[in-house]
C-alpha positions, 0 to 999 in steps of 0.5 A, spaced: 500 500 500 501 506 498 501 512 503 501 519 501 501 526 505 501 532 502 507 536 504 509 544 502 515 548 501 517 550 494 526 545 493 532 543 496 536 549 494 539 550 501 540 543 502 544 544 496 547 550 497 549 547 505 553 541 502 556 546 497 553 541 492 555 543 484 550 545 480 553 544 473 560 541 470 566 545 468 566 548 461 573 543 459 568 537 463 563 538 458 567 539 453 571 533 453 564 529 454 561 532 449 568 530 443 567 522 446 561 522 445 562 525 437 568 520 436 565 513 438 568 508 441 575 507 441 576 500 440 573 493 438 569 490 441 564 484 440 557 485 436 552 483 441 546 488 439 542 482 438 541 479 445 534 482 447 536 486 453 531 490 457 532 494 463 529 495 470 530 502 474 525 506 477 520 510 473 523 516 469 530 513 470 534 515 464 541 513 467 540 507 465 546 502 468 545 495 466 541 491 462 539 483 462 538 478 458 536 471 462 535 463 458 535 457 460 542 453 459 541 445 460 539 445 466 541 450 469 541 459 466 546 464 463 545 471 465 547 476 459 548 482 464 551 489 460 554 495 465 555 501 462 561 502 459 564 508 462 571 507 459 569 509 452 568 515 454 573 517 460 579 518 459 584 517 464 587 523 468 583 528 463 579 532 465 572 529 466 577 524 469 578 529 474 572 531 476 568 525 477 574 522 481 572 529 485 564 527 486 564 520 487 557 519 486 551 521 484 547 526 488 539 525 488 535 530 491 527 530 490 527 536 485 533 533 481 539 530 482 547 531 481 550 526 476 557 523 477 557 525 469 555 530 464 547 528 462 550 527 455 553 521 458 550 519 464 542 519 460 544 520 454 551 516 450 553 512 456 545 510 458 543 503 457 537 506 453 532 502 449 533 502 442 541 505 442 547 501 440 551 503 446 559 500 449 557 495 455 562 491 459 557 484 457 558 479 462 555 472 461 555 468 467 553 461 467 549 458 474 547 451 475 540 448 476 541 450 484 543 457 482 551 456 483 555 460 479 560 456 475 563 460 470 564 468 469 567 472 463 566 479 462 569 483 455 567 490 451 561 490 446 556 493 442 549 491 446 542 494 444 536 495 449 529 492 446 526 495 452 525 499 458 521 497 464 520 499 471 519 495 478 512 495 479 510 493 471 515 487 472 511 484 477 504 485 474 507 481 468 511 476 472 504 476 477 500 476 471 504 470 468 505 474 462 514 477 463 518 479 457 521 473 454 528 475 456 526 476 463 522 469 463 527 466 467 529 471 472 524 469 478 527 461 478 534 464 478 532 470 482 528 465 487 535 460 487 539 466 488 535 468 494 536 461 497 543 460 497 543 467 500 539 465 506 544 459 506 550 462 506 548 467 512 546 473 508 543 479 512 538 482 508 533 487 511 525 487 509 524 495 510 521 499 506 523 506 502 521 511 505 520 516 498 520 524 496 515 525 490 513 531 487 506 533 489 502 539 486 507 544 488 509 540 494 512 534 496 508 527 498 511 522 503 511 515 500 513 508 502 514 504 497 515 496 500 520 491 496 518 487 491 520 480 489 522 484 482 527 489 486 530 482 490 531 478 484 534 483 480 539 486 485 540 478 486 544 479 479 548 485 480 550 482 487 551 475 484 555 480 478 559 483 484 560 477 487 563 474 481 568 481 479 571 479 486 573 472 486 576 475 478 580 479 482 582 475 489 584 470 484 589 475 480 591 478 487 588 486 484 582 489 485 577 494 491 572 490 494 566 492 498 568 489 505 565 489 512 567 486 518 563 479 521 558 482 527 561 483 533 558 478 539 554 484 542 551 486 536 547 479 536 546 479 543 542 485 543 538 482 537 536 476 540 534 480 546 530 485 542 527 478 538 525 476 545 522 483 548 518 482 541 516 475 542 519 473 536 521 466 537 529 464 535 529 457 534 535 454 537 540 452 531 538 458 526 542 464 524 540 471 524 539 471 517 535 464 517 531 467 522 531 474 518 528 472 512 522 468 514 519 474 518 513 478 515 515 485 514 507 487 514 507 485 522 509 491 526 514 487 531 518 484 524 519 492 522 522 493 529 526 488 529 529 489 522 531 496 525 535 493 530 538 489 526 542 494 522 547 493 528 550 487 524 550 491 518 555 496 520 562 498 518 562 497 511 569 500 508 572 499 501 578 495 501 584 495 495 589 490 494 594 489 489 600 483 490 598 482 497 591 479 499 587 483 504 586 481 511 578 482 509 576 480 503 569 478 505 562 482 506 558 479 513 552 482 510 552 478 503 557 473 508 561 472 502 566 477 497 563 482 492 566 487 489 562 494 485 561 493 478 554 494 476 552 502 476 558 506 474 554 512 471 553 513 478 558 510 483 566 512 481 568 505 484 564 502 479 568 504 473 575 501 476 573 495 478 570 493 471 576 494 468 580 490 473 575 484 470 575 486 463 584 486 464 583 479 467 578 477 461 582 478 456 588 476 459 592 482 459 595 486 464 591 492 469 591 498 467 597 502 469 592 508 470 587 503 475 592 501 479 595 509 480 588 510 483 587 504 487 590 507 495 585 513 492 578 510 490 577 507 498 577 516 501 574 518 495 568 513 496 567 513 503 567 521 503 562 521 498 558 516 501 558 521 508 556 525 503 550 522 500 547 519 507 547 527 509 544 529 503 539 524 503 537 524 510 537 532 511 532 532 505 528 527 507 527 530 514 525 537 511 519 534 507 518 529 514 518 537 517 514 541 511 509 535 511 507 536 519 508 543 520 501 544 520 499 539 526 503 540 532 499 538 537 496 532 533 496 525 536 498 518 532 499 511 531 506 509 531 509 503 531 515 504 537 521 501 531 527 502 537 527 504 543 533 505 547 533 510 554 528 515 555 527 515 548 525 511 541 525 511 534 517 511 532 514 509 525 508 512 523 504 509 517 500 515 515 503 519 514 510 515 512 514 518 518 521 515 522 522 520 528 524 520 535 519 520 542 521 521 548 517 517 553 519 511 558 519 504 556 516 504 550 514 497 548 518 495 541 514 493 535 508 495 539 502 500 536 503 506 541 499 513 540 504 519 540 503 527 540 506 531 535 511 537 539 515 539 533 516 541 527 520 545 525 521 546 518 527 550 518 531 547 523 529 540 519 527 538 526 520 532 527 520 530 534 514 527 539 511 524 545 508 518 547 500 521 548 
């Protein structure tokens, strides 16, 4: 179900002034964007134009990063996946080079985004778009019939997108019984890949997405619940990064996305929460076991996988080159991964693909890449800080705008955490995550809260148990 409350204020513009956000690119970066698109790839590259790849991204996307392509293989499936291929266009330690390595990521903000490339690339050139013959790193990964990967490759090539889909679309095909062919297979491999993940002991938190959307002038709150689409189709890019890590582990060069196991305390207060919350933990299951057999509709679920982002924290980037790293595995996935799958948006991407792309061909790394590898870990971490500001500061300026007429007003909120004198409280209507001071608030209960600040210029929402 989808809430929405109607919210006022008219853009993000202090925000972006705030965090010194960039409105637009340098003249020389948009001049050099402009000259790799004019001249085309550089370099041969296989004609794969005739696989009848399609993407999925969220409605009006127009930076479009991969596309797939899923068949059947004997008994088991091939995944025909294609990244956009930013080393068509980027020259490295040119200026556009230089730029993209100064933001990181792209930046979204409800009333436009800031991209990582210029838009003749990122939504344009670059993009993944249906109907657009575009440079792509195609990777083509065979699994067997229980969903295990059993072979990787990754080469430059030539692709064409047939067509463009968003995530609710695809369910109510696939709901329907009636998916596009190239993605006839992806619930079977999507539902494998699911069960090895549990299997494994990966972490994966059923949350829903708090959205800001454009509404009549203002801006709506909107929660938007995963869907088996989103889970299958993360499950290959994730089975992509897993496979470009054990490529570079196994070549002793490359940046991997890591995060420490979870310490004791972590999974004591976990079970302490279960507890408190009459969830039972059966003796011999794991967190994730238990984590992904829970209804995330039910209240007490919700506060739980709230609290269960404790094991999830850590996260770091981690680069090696001659000597393997002391950490080469990702708790949350409980195995190794590496970014490779969204190089319009995230600078790691980029490097990563080219260390598999290297390897594939047998051919040394880049001496270029391996120049950037001490770098690539700061750069991302201080982007990523950046990005977690800037999504947080605007969603706590609608949470404020949209309340900002009804202090005073009690609601119904489920108690998410509670710690202290304190806790995280969730209201469903209108979507909102705010604190509320009262003692022993019941986690994963209904309670009724009263409404004591909104301040739309300090972003500030705060309540009180009623």
């Amino acid at each position: 179900m989808v809430v929405r409350a109607e919210g006022t204020g008219v853009d993000f513009s202090r925000i972006r002034v705030e965090f010194d956000l960039p409105a637009q690119f340098p003249g020389p970066v948009l001049a050099e964007a402009e000259s790799a698109v004019s001249g085309g790839p550089t370099t041969d590259r296989h004609d794969a134009t005739d696989l009848p790849l399609v993407t999925i991204d969220p409605p009006g996307a127009k930076d479009l990063d991969q596309a797939m392509y899923v068949e059947r293989r004997g008994s088991g499936f091939r995944v025909h996946y294609a990244i956009a291929d930013l080393g068509a266009f980027v020259t490295p330690g040119g200026a556009l080079d230089t730029e993209v390595r100064r933001r990181g990521q792209t930046l979204y903000l409800p009333d436009g985004k800031v991209p990582l490339h210029p838009t003749v690339l990122s939504e344009g050139a670059a993009s993944l778009l249906p109907d657009q013959v575009c440079p792509a790193a195609l990777w083509t990964l065979d699994c067997d019939d229980s969903g295990e990967l059993t072979d990787a490759n990754v080469r430059r090539a030539l692709v064409r997108s047939v067509a463009r889909f968003d995530y609710d679309t695809v369910q109510v095909a696939v709901d329907s019984g009636t998916p596009h062919a190239s993605l006839a297979e992806l619930p079977a491999i999507g539902r494998l890949r699911r069960e090895l993940a549990i299997e494994r002991g990966a972490v994966e938190l059923q949350l829903p997405d708090q959205e800001v959307e454009p509404n009549s002038g203002g801006w709506q709150l909107t929660l938007r619940p995963r869907t088996e689409v989103d889970a299958w189709n993360a499950e290959i890019s994730l089975l992509t990064g897993m496979a470009a890590a054990k490529l570079m582990l196994d070549a002793g060069i490359g940046v991997l996305r890591t995060l420490p196991a979870a310490q004791n305390g972590a999974l004591r207060w976990l079970r302490r929460s279960a507890r408190s919350l009459g969830i039972a933990w059966p003796k011999g299951v794991d967190a994730a076991e238990l984590l992904a057999g829970l209804d995330p509709d039910q209240p007490e679920a919700l506060a739980l996988f709230m609290d269960a982002t404790r094991l999830l924290r850590g996260a770091a980037y981690t680069v090696f080159d001659g000597t393997p790293p002391e950490l080469a595995t990702h708790a949350g996935l409980a195995t190794s991964y590496a970014h490779v799958t969204a190089p319009l948006r995230r600078l790691v991407d980029r490097f990563g693909t080219e260390i598999c792309l290297a390897l594939c061909a047998g051919e040394p790394v880049p001496e270029w890449v391996r120049a950037a590898l001490p770098e690539l870990p700061t750069l991302m971490e201080g982007s990523d800080t950046l990005a977690n500001k800037v999504d947080k500061a605007c969603l706590d300026q609608v949470e404020a705008w949209v309340l900002g007429s009804r202090v005073g007003q009690e609601f119904d909120a489920i108690v998410l955490r509670a710690e202290g004198g304190s806790a995280e409280v969730f209201l469903t209507d209108p979507p909102v995550i705010a604190k509320c001071a009262g003692e022993d608030l019941p986690e994963g209960e209904t309670v009724r809260v009263r409404l004591v600040l909104a301040d739309a210029e300090a972003r500030k929402v705060s309540f009180e148990r009623a």
